[in-house]
Backbone as a printed PyTorch tensor [residue, N CA C, xyz], in Angstrom:
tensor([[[  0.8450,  -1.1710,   0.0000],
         [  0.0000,   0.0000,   0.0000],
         [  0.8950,   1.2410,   0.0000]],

        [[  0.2420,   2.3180,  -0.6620],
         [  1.1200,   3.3950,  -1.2970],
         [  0.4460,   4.5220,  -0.4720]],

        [[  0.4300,   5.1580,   0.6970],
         [ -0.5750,   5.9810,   1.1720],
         [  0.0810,   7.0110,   2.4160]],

        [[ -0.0440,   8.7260,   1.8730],
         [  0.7670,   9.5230,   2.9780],
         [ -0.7880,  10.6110,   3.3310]],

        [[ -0.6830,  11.0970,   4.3510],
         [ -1.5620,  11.7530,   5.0830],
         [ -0.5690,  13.3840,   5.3760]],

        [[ -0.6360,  14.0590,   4.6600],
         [  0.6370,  15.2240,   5.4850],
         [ -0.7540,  16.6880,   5.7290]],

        [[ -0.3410,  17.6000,   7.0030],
         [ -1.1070,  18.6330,   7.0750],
         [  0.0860,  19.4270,   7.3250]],

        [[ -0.1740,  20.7420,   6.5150],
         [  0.8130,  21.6050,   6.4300],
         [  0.4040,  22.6510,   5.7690]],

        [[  1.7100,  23.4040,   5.0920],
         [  1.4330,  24.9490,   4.8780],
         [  1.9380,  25.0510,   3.9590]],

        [[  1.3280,  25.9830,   2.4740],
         [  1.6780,  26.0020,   1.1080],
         [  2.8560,  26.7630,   1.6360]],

        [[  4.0020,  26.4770,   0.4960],
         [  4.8090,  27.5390,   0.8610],
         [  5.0880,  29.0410,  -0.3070]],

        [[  4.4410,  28.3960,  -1.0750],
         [  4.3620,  29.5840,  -2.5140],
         [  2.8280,  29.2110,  -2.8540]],

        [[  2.4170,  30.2140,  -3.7340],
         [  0.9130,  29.9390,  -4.8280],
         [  1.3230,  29.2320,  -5.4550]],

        [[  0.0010,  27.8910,  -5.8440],
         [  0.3340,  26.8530,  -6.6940],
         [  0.7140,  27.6410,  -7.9610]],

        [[  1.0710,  26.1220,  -8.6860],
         [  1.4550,  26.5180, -10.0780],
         [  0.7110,  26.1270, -11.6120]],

        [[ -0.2140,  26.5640, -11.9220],
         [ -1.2350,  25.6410, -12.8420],
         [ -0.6420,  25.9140, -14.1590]],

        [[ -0.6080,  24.6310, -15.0290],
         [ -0.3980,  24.4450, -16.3650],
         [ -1.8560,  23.7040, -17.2900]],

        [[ -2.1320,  23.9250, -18.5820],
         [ -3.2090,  23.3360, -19.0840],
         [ -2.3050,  22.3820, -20.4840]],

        [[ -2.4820,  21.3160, -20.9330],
         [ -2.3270,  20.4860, -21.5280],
         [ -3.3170,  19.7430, -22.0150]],

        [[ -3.3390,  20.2930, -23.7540],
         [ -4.1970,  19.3410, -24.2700],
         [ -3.5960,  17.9540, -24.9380]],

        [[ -5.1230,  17.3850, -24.7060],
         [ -4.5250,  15.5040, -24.9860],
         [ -4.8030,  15.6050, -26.2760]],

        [[ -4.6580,  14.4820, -27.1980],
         [ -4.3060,  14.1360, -28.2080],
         [ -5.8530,  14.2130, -29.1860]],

        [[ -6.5690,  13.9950, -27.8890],
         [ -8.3920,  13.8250, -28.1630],
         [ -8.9570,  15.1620, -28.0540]],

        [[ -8.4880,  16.3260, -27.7610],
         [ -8.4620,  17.7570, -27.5050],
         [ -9.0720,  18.1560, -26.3940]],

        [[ -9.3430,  17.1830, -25.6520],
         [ -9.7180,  17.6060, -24.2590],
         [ -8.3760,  18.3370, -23.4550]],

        [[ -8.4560,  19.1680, -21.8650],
         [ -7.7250,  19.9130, -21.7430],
         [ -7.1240,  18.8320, -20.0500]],

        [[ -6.2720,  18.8530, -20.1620],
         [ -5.4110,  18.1410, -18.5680],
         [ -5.0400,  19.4060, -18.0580]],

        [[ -5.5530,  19.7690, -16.7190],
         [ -5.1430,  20.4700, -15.8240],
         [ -3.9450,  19.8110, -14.8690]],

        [[ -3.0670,  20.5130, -14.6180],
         [ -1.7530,  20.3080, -13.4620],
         [ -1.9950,  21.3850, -12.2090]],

        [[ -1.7990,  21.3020, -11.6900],
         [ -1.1700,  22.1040, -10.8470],
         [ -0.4610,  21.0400,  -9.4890]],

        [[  0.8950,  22.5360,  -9.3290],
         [  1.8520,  21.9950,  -8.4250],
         [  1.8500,  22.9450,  -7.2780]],

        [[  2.2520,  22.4380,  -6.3460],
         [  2.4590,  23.0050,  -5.1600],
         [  3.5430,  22.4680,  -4.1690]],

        [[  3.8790,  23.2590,  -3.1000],
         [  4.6540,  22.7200,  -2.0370],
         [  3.9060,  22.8760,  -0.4490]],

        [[  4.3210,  22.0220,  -0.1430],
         [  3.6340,  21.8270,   0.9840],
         [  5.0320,  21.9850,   2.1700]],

        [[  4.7000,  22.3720,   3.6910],
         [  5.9410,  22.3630,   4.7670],
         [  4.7410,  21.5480,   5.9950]],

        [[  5.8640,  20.9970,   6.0360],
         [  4.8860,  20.2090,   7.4970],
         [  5.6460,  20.2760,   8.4230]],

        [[  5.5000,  20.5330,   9.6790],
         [  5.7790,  20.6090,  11.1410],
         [  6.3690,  19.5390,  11.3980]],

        [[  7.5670,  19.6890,  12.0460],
         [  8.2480,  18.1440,  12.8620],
         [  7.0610,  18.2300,  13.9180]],

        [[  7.0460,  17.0750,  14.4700],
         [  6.6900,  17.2820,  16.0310],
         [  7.6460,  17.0140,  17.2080]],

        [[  8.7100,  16.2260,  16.9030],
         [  9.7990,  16.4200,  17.7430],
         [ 11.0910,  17.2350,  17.6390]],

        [[ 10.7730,  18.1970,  17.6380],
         [ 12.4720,  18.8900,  17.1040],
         [ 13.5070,  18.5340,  17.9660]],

        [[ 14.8420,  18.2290,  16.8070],
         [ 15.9830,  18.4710,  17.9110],
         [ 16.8600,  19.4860,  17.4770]],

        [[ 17.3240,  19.8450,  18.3020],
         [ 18.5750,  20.6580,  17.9630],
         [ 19.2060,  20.3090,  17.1110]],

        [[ 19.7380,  21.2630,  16.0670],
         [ 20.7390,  21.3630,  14.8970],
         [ 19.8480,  20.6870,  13.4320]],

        [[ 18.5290,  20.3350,  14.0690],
         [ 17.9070,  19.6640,  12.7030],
         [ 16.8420,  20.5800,  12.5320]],

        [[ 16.4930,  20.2390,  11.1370],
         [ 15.2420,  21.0700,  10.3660],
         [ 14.0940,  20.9160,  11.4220]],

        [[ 13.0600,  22.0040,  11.4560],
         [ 11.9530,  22.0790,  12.0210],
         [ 10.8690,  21.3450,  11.3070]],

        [[ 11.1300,  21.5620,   9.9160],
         [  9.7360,  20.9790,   8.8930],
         [ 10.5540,  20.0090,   7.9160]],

        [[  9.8050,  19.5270,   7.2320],
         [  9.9770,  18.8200,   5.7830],
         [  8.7170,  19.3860,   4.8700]],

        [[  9.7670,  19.5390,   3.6130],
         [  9.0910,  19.8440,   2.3150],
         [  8.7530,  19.2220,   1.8400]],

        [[  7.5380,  19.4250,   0.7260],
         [  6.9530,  18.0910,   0.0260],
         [  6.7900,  18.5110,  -1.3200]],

        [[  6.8330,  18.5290,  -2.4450],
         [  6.5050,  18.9840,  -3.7980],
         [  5.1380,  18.2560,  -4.0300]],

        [[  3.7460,  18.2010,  -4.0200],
         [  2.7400,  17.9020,  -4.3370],
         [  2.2080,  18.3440,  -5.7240]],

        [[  1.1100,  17.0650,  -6.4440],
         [  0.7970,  17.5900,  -7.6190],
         [ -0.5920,  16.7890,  -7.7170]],

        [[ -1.4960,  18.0820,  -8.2080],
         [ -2.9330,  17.1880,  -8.4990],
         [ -3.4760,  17.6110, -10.1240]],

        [[ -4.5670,  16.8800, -10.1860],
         [ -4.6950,  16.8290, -11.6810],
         [ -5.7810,  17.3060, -11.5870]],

        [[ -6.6080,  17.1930, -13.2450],
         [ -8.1150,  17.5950, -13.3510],
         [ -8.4310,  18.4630, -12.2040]],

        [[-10.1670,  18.3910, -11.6960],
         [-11.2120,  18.6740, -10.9590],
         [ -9.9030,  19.6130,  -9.7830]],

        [[ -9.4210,  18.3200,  -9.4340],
         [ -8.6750,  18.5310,  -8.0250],
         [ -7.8560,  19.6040,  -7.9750]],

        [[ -6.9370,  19.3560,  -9.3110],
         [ -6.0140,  20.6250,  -9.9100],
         [ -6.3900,  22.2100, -10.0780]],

        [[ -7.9030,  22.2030, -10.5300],
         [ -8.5270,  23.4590, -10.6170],
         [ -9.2660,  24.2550,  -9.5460]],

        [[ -9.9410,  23.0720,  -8.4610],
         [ -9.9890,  23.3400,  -7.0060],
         [ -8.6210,  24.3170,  -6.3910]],

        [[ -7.3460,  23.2860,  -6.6130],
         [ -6.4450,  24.1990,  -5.3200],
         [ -6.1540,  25.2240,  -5.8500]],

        [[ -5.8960,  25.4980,  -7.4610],
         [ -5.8690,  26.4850,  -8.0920],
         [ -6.5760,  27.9080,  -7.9490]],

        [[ -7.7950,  27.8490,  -7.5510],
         [ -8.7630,  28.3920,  -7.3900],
         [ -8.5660,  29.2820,  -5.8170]],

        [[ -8.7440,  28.1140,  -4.9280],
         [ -9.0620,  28.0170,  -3.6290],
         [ -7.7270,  28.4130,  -2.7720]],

        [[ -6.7750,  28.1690,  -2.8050],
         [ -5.4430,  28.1230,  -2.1860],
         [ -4.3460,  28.8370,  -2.9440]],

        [[ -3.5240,  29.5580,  -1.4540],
         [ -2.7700,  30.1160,  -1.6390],
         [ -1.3870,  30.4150,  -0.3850]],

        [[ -0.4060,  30.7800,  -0.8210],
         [  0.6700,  30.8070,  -0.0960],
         [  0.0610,  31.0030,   1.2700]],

        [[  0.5920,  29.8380,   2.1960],
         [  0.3470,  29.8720,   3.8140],
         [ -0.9090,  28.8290,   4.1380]],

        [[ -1.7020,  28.6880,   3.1260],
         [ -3.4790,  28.2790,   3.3600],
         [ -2.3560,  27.3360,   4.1250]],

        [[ -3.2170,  26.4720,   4.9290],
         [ -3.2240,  25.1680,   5.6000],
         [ -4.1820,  24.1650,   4.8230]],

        [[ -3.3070,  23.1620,   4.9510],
         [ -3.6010,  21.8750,   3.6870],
         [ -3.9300,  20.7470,   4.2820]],

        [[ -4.4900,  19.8630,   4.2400],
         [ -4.5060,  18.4350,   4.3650],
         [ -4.5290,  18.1190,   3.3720]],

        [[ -3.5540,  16.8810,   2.7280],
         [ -3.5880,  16.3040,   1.2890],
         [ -3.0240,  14.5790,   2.0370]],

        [[ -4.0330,  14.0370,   1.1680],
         [ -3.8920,  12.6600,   1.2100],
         [ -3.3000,  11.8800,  -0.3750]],

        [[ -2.7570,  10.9220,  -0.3640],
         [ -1.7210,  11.2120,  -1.8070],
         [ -0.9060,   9.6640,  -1.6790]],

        [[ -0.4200,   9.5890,  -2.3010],
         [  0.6300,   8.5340,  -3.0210],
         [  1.9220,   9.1360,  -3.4040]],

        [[  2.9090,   8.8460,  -3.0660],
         [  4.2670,   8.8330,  -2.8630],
         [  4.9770,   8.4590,  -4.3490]],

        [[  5.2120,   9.1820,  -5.4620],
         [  5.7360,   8.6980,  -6.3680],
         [  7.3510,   8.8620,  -6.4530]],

        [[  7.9570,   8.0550,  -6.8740],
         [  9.3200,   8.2900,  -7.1280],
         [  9.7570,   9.1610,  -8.7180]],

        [[ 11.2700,   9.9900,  -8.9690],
         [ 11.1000,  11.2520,  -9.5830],
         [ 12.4280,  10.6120,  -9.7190]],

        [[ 12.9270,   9.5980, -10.2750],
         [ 14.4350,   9.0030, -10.5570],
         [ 15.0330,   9.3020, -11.8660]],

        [[ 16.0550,   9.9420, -12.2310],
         [ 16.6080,  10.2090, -13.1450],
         [ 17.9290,   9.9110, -13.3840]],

        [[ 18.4840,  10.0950, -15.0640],
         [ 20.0490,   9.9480, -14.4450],
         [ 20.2340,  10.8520, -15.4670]],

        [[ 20.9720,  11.7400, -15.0730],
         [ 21.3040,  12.6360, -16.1760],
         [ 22.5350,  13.0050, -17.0500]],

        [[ 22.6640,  13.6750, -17.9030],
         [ 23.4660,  13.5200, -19.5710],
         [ 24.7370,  13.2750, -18.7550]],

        [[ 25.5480,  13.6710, -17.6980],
         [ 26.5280,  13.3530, -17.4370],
         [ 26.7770,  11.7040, -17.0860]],

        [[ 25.3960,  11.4210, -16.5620],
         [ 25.4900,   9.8630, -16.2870],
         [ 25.4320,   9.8120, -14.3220]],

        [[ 24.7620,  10.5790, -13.9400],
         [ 24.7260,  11.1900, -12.6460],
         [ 23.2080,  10.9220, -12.3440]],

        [[ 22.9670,   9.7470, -10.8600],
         [ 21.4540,   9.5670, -10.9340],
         [ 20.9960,  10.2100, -10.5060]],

        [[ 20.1770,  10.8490, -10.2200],
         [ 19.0290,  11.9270,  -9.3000],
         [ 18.0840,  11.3350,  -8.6070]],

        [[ 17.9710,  10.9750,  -7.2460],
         [ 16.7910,  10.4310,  -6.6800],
         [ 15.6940,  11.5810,  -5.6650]],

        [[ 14.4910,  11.5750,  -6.4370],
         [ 13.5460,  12.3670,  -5.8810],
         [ 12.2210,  11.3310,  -5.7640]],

        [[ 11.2480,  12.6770,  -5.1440],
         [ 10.1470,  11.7350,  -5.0090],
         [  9.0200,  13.2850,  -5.1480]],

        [[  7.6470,  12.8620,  -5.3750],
         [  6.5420,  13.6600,  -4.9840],
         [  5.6060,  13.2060,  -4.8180]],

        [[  4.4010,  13.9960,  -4.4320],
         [  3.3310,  13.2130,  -3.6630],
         [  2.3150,  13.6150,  -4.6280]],

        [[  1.6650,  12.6610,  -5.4570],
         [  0.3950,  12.3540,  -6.1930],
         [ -0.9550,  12.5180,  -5.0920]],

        [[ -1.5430,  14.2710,  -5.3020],
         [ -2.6340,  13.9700,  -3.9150],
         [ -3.8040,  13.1630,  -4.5860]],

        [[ -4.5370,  12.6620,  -3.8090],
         [ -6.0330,  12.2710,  -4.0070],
         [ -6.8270,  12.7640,  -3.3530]],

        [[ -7.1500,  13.3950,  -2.6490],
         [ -7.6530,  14.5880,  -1.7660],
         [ -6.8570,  15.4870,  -1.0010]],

        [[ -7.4250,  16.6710,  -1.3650],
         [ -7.1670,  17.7540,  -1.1410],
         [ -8.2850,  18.4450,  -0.4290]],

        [[ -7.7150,  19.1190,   0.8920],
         [ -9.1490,  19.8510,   1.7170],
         [ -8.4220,  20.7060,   2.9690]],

        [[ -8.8300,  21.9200,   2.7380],
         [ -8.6910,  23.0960,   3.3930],
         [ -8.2700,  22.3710,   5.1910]],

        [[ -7.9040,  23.1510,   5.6150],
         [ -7.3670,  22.6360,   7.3450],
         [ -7.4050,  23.6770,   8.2100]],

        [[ -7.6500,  24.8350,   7.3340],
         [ -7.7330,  25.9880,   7.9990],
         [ -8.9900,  26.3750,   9.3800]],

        [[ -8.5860,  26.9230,  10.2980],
         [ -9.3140,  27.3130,  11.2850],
         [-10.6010,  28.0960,  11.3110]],

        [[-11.6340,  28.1110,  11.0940],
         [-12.7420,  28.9340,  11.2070],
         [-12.3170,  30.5180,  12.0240]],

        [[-12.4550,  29.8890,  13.6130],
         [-12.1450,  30.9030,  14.2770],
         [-10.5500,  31.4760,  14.0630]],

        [[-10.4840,  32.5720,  14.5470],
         [ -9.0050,  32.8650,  15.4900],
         [ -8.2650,  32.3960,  16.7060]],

        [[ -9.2570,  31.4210,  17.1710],
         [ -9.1900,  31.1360,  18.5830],
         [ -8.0050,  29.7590,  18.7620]],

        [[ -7.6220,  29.0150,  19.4250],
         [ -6.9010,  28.0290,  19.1110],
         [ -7.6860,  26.9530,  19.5710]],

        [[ -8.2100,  27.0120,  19.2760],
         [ -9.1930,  25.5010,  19.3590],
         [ -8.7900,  24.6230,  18.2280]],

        [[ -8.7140,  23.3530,  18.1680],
         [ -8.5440,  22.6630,  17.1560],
         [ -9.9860,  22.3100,  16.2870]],

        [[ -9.9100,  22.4700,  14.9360],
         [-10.8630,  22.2700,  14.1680],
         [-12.2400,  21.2910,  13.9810]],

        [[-13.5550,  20.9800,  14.4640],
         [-13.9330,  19.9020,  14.0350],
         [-13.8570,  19.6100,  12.9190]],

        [[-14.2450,  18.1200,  12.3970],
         [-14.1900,  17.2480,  10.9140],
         [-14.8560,  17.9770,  10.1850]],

        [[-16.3710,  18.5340,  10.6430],
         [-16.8960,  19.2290,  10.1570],
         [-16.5400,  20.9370,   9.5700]],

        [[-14.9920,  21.1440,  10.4580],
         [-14.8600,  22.7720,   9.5960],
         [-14.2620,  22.5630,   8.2700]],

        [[-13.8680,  21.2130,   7.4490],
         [-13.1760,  21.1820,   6.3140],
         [-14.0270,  20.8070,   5.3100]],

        [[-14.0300,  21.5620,   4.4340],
         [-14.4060,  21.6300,   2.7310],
         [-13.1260,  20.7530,   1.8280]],

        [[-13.4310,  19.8390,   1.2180],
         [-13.1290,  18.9180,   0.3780],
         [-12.8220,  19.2850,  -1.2140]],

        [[-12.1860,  18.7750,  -2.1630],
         [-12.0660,  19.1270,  -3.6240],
         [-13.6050,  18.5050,  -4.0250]],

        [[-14.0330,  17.4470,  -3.3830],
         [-15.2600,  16.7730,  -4.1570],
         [-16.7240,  17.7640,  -3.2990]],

        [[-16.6850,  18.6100,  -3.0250],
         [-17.6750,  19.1910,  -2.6700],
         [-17.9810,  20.3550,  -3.2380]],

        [[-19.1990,  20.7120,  -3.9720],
         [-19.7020,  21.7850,  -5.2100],
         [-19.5290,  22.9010,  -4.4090]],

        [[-20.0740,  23.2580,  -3.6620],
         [-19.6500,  24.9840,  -2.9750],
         [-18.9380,  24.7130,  -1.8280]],

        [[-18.1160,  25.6080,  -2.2700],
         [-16.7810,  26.0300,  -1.4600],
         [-17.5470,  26.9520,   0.2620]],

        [[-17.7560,  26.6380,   1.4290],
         [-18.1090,  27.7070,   2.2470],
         [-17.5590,  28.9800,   2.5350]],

        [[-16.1480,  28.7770,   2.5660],
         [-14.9830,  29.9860,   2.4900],
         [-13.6850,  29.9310,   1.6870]],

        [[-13.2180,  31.0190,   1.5940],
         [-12.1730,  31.1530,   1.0480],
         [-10.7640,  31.2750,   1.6250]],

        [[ -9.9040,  30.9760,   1.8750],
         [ -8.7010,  30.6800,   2.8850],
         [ -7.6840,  31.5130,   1.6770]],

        [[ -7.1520,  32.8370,   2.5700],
         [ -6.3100,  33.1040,   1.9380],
         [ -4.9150,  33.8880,   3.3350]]])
């Protein structure tokens, strides 16, 4: 099983590209980065990890839309590998995360209460309640 859960914080505005297929329909991209919180920090090490995330279609035009540098994210996703070797003959090992849902994480209030299930809006849901910017 291929399956990551990360909640975190865009770190730039996504990046949307349109690509038509061969059948002239249009493939939406968009990319993004995501920073997620250690929860144990130690000294001399990073606080967060970065993630390069990418969704397609419906989903693609959702975060496009909806999200922007800072929003708070929940993205659920698949872990792809990004392996290359390049003209010198030099391999490159990367990875990114293929989301399958995508849904706002952001706080209603100001207050620090943690969110119910119920404050998050989904990519598969027709009206958006707010806008998180």
């Amino acid at each position: 099983m291929n399956k990551i859960i990360l909640l975190g914080n865009m770190t730039r505005e996504p990046k949307t590209t349109r690509k038509k297929n061969e059948d002239g329909s249009e493939m939406v991209i968009t990319k993004f980065d995501l920073a997620v919180n250690r929860r144990n920090k130690q000294e001399g090490n990073a606080d967060a990890d970065f993630f390069h995330c990418t969704s397609f279609g419906r989903q693609a035009e959702f975060v496009e839309k909806y999200f922007h540098s800072g929003s708070r994210v929940l993205v659920v996703g698949r872990v792809q590998n990004n392996n290359y070797t390049t003209k010198e003959g030099n391999k490159v090992y990367g990875f990114s995360i293929i989301t399958e849902e995508v849904e706002f994480a952001q706080k209603k209030s100001a207050g620090n209460t943690v969110a119910d299930a119920d404050d998050f809006s989904s990519a598969g849901d027709e009206q958006v309640p707010f806008e998180s910017r």
